[in-house]
C-alpha positions as a Markdown table, in Angstrom:
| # | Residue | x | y | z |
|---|---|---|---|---|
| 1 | Unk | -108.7 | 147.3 | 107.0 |
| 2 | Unk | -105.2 | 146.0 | 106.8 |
| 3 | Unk | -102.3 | 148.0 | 104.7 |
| 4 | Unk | -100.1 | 146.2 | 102.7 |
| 5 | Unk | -99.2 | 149.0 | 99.8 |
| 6 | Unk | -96.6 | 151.5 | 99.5 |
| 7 | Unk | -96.2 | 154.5 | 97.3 |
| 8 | Unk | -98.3 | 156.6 | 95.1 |
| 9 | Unk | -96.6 | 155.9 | 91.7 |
| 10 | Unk | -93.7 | 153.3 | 92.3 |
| 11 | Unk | -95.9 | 151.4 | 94.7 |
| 12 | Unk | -94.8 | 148.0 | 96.1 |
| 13 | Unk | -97.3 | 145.1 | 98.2 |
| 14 | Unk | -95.8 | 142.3 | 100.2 |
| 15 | Unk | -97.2 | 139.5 | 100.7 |
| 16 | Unk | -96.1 | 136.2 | 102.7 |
| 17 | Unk | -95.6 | 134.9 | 106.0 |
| 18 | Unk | -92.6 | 134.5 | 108.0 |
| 19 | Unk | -93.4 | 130.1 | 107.6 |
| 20 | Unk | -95.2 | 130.1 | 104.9 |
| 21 | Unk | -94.2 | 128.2 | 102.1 |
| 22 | Unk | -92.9 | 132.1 | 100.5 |
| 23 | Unk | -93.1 | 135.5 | 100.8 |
| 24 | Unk | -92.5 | 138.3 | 98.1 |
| 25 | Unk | -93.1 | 141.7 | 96.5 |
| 26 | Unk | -95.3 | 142.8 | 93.7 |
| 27 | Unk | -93.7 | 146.3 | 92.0 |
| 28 | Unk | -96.1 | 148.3 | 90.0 |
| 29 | Unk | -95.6 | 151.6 | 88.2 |
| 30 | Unk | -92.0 | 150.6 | 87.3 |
| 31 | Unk | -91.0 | 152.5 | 84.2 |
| 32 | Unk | -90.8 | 149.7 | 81.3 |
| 33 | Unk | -87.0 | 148.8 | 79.5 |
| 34 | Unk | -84.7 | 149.1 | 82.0 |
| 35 | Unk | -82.2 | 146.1 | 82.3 |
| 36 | Unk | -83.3 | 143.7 | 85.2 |
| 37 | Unk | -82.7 | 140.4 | 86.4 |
| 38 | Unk | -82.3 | 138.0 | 89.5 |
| 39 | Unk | -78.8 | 139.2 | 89.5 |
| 40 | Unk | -79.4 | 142.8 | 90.3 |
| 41 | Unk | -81.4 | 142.0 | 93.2 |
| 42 | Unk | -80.0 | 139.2 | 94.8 |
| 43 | Unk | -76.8 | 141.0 | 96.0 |
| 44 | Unk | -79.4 | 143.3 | 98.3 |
| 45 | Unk | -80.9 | 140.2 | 99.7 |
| 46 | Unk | -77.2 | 138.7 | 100.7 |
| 47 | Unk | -77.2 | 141.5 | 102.4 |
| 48 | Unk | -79.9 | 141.1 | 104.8 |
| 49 | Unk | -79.6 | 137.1 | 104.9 |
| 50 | Unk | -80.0 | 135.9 | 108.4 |
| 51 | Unk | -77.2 | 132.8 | 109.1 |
| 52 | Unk | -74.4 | 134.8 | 107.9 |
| 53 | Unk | -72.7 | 135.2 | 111.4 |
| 54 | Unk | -73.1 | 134.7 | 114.8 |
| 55 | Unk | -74.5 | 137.8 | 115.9 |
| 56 | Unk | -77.9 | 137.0 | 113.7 |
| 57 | Unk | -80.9 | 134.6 | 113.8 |
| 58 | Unk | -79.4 | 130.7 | 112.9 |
| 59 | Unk | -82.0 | 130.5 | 110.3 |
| 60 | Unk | -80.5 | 129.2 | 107.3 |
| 61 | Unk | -82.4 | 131.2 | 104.6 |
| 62 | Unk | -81.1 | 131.4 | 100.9 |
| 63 | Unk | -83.6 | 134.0 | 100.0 |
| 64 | Unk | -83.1 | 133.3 | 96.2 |
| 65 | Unk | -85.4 | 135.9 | 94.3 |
| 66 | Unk | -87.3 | 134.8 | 91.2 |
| 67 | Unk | -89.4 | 137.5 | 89.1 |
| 68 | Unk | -92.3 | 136.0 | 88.1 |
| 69 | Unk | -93.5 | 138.7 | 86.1 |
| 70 | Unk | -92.7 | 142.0 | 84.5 |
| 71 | Unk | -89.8 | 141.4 | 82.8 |
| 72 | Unk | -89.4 | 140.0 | 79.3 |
| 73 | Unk | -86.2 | 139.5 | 77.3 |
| 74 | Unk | -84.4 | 141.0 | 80.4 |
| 75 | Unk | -86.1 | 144.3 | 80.7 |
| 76 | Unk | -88.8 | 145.5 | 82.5 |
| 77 | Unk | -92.5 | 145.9 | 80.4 |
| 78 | Unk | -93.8 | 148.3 | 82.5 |
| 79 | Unk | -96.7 | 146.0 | 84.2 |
| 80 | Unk | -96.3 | 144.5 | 87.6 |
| 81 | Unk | -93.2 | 143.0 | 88.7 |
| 82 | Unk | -93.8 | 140.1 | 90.8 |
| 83 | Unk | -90.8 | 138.5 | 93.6 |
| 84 | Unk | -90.7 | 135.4 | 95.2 |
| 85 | Unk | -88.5 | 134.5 | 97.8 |
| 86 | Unk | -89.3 | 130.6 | 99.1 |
| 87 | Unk | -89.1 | 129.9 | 102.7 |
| 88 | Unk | -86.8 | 126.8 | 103.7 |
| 89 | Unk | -85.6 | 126.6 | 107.0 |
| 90 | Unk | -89.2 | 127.1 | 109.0 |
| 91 | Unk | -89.6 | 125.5 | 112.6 |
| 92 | Unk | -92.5 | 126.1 | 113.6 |
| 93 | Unk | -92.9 | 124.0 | 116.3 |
| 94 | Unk | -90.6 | 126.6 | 118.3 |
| 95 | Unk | -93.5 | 128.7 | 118.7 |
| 96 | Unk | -95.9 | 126.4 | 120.1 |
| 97 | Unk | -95.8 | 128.4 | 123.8 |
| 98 | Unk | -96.1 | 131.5 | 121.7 |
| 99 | Unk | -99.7 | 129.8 | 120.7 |
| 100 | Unk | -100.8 | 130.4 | 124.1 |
| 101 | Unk | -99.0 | 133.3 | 125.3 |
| 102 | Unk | -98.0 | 136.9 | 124.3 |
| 103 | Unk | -94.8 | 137.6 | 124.3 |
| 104 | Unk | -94.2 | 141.3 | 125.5 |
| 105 | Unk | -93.1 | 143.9 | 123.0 |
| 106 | Unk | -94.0 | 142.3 | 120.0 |
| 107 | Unk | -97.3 | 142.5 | 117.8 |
| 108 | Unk | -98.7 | 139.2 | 119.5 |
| 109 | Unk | -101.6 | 140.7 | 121.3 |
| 110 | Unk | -102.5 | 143.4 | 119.0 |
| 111 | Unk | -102.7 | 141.5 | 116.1 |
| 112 | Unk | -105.0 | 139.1 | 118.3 |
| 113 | Unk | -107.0 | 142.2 | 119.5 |
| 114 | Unk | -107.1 | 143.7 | 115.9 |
| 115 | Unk | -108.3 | 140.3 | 113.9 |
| 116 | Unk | -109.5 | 138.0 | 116.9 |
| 117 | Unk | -106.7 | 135.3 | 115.4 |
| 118 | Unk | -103.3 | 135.3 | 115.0 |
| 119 | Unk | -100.6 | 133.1 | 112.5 |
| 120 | Unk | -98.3 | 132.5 | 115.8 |
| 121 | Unk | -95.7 | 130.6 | 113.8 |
| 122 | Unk | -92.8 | 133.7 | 113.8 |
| 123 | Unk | -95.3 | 136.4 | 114.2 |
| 124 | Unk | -96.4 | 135.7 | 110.6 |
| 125 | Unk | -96.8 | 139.4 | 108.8 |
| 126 | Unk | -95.4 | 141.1 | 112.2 |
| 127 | Unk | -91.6 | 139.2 | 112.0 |
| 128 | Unk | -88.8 | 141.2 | 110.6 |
| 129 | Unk | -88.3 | 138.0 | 107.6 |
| 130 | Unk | -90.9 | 139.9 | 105.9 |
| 131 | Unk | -88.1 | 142.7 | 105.0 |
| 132 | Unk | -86.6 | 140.2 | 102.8 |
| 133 | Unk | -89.6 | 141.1 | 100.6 |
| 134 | Unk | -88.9 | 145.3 | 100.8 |
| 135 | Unk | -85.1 | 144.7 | 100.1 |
| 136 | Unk | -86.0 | 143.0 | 96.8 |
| 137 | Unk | -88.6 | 145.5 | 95.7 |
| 138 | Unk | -85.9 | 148.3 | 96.8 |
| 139 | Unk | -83.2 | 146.6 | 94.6 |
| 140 | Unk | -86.1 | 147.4 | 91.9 |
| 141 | Unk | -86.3 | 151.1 | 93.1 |
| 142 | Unk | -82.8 | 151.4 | 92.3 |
| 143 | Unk | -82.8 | 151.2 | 88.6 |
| 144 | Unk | -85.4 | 154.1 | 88.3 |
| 145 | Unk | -82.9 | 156.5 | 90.5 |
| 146 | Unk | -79.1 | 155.7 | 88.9 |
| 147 | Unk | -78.2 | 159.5 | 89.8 |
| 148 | Unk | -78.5 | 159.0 | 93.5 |
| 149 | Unk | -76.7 | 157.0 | 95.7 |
| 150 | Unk | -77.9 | 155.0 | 99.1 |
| 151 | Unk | -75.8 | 154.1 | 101.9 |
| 152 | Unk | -76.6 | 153.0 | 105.5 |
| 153 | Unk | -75.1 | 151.7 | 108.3 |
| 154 | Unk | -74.8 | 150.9 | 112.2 |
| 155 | Unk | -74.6 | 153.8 | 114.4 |
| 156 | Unk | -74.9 | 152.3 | 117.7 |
| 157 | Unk | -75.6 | 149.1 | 119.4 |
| 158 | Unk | -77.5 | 148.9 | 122.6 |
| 159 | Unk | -76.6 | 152.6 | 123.6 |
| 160 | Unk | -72.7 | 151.8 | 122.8 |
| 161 | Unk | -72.4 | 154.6 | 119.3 |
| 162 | Unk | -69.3 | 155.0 | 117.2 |
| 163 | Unk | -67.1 | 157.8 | 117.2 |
| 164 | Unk | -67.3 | 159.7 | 114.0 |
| 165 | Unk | -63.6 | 160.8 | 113.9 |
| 166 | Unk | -63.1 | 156.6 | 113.1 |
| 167 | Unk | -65.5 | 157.1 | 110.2 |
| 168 | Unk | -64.7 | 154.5 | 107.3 |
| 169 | Unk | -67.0 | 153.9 | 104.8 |
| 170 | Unk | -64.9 | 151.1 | 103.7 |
| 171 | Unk | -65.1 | 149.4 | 107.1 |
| 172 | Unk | -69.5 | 149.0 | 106.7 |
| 173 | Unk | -69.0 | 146.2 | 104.6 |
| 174 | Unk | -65.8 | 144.6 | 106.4 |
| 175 | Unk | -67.6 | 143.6 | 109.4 |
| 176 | Unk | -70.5 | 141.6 | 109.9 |
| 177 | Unk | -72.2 | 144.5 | 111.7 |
| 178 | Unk | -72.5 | 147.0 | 108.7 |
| 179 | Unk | -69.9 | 149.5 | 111.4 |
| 180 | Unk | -68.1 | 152.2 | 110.0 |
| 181 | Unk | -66.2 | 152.1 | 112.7 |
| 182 | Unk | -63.3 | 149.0 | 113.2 |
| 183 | Unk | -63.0 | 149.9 | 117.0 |
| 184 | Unk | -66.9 | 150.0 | 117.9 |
| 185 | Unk | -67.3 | 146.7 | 115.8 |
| 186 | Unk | -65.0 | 144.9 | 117.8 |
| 187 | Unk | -66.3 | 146.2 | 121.2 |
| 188 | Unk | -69.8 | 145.1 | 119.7 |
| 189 | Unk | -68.9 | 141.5 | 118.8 |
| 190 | Unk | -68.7 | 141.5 | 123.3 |
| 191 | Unk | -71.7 | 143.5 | 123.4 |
| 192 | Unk | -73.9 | 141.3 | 121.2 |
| 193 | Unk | -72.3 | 138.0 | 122.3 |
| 194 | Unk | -72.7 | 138.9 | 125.9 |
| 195 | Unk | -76.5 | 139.4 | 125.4 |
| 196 | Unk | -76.7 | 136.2 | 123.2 |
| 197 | Unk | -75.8 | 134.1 | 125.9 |
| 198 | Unk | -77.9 | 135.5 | 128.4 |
| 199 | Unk | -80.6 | 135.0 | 126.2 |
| 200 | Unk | -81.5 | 138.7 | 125.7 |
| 201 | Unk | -81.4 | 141.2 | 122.8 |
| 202 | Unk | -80.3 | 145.3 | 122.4 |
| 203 | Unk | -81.6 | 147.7 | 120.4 |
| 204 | Unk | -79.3 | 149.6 | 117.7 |
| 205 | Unk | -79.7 | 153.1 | 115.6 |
| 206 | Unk | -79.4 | 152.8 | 111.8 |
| 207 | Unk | -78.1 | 156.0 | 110.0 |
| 208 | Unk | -78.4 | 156.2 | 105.9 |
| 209 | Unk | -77.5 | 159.0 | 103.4 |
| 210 | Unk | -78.8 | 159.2 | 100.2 |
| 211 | Unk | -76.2 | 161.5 | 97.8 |
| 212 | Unk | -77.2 | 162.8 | 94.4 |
| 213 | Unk | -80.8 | 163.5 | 95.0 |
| 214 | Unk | -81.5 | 166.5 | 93.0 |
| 215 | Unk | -82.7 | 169.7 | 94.5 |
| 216 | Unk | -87.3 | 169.7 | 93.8 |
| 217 | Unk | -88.0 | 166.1 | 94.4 |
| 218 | Unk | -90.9 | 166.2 | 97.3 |
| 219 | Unk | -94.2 | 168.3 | 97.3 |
| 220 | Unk | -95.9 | 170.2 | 100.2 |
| 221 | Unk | -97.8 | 169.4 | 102.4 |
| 222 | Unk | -99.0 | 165.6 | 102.3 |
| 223 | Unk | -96.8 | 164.1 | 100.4 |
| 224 | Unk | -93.5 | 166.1 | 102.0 |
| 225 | Unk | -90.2 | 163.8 | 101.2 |
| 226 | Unk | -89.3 | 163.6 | 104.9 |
| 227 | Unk | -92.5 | 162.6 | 105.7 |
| 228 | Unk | -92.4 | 160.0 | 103.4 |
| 229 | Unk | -89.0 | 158.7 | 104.5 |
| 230 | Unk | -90.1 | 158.6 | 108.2 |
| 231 | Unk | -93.4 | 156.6 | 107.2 |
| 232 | Unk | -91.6 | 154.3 | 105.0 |
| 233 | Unk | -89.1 | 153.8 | 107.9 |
| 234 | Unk | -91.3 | 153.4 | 110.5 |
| 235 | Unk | -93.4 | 150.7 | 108.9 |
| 236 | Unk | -90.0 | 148.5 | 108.8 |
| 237 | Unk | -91.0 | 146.3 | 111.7 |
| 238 | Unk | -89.3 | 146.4 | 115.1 |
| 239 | Unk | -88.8 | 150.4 | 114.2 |
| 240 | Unk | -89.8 | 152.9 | 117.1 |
| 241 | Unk | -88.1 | 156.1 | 115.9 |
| 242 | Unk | -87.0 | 158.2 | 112.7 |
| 243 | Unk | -84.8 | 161.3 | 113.0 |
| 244 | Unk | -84.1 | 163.5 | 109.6 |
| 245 | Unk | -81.0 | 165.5 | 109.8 |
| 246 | Unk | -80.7 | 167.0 | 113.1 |
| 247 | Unk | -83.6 | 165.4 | 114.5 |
| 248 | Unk | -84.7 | 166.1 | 118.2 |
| 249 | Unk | -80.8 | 168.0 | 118.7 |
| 250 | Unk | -82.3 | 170.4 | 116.3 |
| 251 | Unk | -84.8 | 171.9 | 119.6 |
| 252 | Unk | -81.7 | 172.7 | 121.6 |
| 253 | Unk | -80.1 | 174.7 | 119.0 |
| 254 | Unk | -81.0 | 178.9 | 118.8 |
| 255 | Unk | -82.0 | 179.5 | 115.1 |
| 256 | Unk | -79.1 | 181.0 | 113.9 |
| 257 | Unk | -77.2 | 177.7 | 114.8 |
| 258 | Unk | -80.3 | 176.0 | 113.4 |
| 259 | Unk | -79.6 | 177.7 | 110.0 |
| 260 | Unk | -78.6 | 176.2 | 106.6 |
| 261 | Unk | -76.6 | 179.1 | 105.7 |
| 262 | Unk | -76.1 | 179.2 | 102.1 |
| 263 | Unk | -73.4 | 181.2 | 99.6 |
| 264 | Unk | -73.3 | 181.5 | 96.0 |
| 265 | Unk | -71.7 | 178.7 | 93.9 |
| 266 | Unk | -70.9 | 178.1 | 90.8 |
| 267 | Unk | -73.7 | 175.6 | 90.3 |
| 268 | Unk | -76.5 | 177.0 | 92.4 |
| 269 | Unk | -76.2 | 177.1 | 96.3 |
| 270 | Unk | -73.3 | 175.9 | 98.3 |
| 271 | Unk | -74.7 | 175.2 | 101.7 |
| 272 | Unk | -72.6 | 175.6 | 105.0 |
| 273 | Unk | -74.2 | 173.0 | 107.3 |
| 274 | Unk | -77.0 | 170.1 | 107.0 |
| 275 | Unk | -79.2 | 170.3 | 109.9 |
| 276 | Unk | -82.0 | 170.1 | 108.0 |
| 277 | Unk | -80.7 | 166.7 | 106.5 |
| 278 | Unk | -81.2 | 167.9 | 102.9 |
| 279 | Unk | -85.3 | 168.5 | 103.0 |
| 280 | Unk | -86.8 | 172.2 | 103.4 |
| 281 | Unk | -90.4 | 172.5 | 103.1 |
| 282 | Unk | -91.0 | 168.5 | 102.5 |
| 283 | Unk | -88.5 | 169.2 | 99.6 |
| 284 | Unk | -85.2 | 167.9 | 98.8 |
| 285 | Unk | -82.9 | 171.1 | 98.5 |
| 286 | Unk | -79.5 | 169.2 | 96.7 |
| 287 | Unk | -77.8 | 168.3 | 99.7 |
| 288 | Unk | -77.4 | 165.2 | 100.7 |
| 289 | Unk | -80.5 | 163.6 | 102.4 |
| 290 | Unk | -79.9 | 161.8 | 105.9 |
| 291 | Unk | -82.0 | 160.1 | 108.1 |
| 292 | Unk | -81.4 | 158.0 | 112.0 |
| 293 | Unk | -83.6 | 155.0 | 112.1 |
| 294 | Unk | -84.0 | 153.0 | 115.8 |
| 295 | Unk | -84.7 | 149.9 | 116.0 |
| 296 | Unk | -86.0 | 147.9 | 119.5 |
| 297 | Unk | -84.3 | 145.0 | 121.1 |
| 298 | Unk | -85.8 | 142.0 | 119.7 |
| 299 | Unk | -88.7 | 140.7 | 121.6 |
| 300 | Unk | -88.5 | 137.1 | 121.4 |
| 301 | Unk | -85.6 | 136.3 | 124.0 |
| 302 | Unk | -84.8 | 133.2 | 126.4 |
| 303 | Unk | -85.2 | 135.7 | 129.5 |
| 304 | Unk | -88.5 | 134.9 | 131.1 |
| 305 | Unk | -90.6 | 138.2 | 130.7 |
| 306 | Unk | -94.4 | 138.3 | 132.7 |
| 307 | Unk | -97.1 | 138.4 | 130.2 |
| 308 | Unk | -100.8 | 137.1 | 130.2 |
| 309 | Unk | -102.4 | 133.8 | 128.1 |
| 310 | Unk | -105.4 | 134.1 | 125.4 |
| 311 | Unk | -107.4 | 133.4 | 128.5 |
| 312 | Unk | -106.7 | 136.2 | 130.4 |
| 313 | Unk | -104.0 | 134.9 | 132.8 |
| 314 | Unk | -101.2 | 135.4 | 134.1 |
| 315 | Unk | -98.3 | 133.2 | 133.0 |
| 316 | Unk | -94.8 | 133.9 | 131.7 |
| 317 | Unk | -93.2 | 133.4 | 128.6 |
| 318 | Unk | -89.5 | 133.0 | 127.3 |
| 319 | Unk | -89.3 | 132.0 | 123.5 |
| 320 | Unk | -87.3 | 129.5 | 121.8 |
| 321 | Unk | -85.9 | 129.2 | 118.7 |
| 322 | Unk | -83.6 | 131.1 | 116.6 |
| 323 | Unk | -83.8 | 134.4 | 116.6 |
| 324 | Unk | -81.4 | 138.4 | 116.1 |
| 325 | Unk | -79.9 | 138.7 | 119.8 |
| 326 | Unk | -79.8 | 142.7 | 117.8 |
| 327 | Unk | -82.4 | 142.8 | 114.8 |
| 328 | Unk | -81.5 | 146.4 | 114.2 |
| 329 | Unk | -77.8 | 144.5 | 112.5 |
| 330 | Unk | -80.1 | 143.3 | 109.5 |
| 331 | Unk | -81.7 | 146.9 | 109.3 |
| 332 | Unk | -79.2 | 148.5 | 107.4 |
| 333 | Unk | -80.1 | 146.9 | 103.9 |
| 334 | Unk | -83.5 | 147.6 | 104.7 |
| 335 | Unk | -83.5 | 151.1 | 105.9 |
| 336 | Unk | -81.6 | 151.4 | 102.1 |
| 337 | Unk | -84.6 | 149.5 | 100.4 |
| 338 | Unk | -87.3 | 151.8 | 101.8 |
| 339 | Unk | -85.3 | 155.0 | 101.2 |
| 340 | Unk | -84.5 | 153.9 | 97.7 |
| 341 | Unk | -88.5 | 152.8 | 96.8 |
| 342 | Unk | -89.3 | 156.5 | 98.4 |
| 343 | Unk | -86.8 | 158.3 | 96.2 |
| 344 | Unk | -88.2 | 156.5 | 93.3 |
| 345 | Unk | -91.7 | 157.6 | 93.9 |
| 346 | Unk | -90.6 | 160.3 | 94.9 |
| 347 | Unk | -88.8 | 161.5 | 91.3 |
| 348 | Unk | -92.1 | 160.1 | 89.4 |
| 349 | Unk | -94.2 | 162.2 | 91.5 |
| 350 | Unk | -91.6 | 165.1 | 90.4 |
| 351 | Unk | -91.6 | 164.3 | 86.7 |
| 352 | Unk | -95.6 | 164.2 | 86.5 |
| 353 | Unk | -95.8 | 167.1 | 87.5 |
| 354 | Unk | -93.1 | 169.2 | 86.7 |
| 355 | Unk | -91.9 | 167.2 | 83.7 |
């Protein structure tokens, strides 16, 4: 059985192949007449375009959106929103070793086991271009949650983290590494080139706050919001971890250090700390809701790496073609998309049932 669905009322399916002739998003249970166009999305996409600098894939992608469906007289009619994003810039033929070998690390050999044949040409479902499609159906999310607002960014780059006292949110867009931080980005630009031309990749953490979500949204036990933000995460290809708030430094603190402590406000609670990053109980308590999100080294790299053939054997592999020497860069815009389509199902879920 193969998964390609998201959500329980705001639900989203991708479709497409990393060199097919498209790939895209189908949005359903998007409340009808709010404003949308190509415009509103596309911005998200630019985002997330690979070819924009040196430290990304050379794969000269456009990724113009069209909506297909769902929209009339520029507002949504509350039935399925369909997005298309053509692909233009395949090269499939850099993959033909890939056809007879697995390269390490990536989905190659399970997909093979799972389905007993593969689409070899990128990793076809398994390739990170099939975010492209999440980032347009999280530009959709958006719309249905104008009180809260999503940012993420680079934390670290193969092991090398920013200093939060350099924090700039200002800087995440200045720099082609989504870094809050002007000192780390230039250290990275070394970092990231240095592994480029040794034709190997690093790994990077992606952190994202969401502000403004409202204190109720989530439900016990199964469909608890941080549950839901760390399965939405991890299905973001390339993905091995998810942290909310404190994360795994929340086991080395005593309970009293643990502790949210909270005084009276004007408002409701004023809370003293954030370890909890803004979730008790699976639901979200006001605060603001933060999440850590790593992401692998790429696993196609020009470093020959010992793997097996379709037969059995042992061979190695390095893989051509143009590919993220740090695919985690690219993950900020879509760490934002997945929060942003959870929050929206998130306040559905909340308004059926609580009104």
């Amino acid at each position: 059985m193969s998964f390609n669905t998201f959500g329980r009322v705001f639900r989203f399916t991708t479709w497409g192949e990393s060199h097919g002739p498209a790939l895209g998003a189908v949005v359903d249970g998007c409340p009808p007449g709010l404003s949308l166009s190509e415009a509103d999305i596309q911005p998200f996409l630019d985002k997330r375009r690979p070819g924009t600098s040196r430290f990304t894939t050379q794969r000269q992608e456009p990724d113009q959106v069209r909506i297909l469906s769902g929209v009339f007289e520029g507002r949504t009619t509350g039935t399925p929103i369909s997005l298309m994003i053509e692909n233009v810039d395949q090269r499939s033929k850099d993959y033909s070793n890939v056809a007879l070998a697995y390269r390490p690390g990536h989905a190659d050999y399970a997909y093979d086991a799972k389905y007993g044949f593969r689409d070899y040409r990128g990793g076809g479902r398994s390739s990170a271009r099939e975010t492209a499609a999440r980032v347009a159906a999280g530009a959709v999310a958006r719309l249905v949650i104008p009180e809260v607002r999503i940012r993420a960014w680079v934390e670290a780059i193969g092991g090398d983290a920013i200093d939060p006292a350099n924090f700039d949110a200002h800087q995440i867009d200045a720099n082609p590494f989504f870094c809050p931080d002007a000192a780390a980005a230039a250290r990275w630009e070394a970092l990231v080139d240095g592994a480029r031309k040794a034709g190997s990749s690093l790994g990077a953490v992606i952190a994202c706050e969401a502000t403004g979500v409202p204190a109720g949204w989530g439900a016990p036990l199964y469909a608890k919001l941080d549950a839901e933000l760390a399965s939405a995460c991890m299905s973001i290809n390339a993905v091995k971890g998810v942290e909310i708030g404190d994360g795994f430094d929340a086991a080395k603190l005593r309970g009293e250090d643990n502790a949210d402590a909270m005084r009276p406000g004007p408002d409701g609670p004023e809370f003293l700390a954030n370890h909890a990053g803004g979730i008790a109980g699976g639901i979200a308590t006001g605060q603001p809701v933060r999440l850590r999100v790593a992401f692998k080294p790429t696993s196609s790299i020009l470093t020959p790496v010992e793997t097996i053939d379709r037969n059995g054997e042992a061979t190695e592999i390095a893989t051509k073609g143009r590919h993220d020497p740090c695919v985690g860069i690219r993950g900020a815009p879509v760490v934002e998309a997945m929060v942003a389509l959870v929050l929206a199902d998130q306040k559905l879920l909340h308004r059926a049932q609580c009104g």
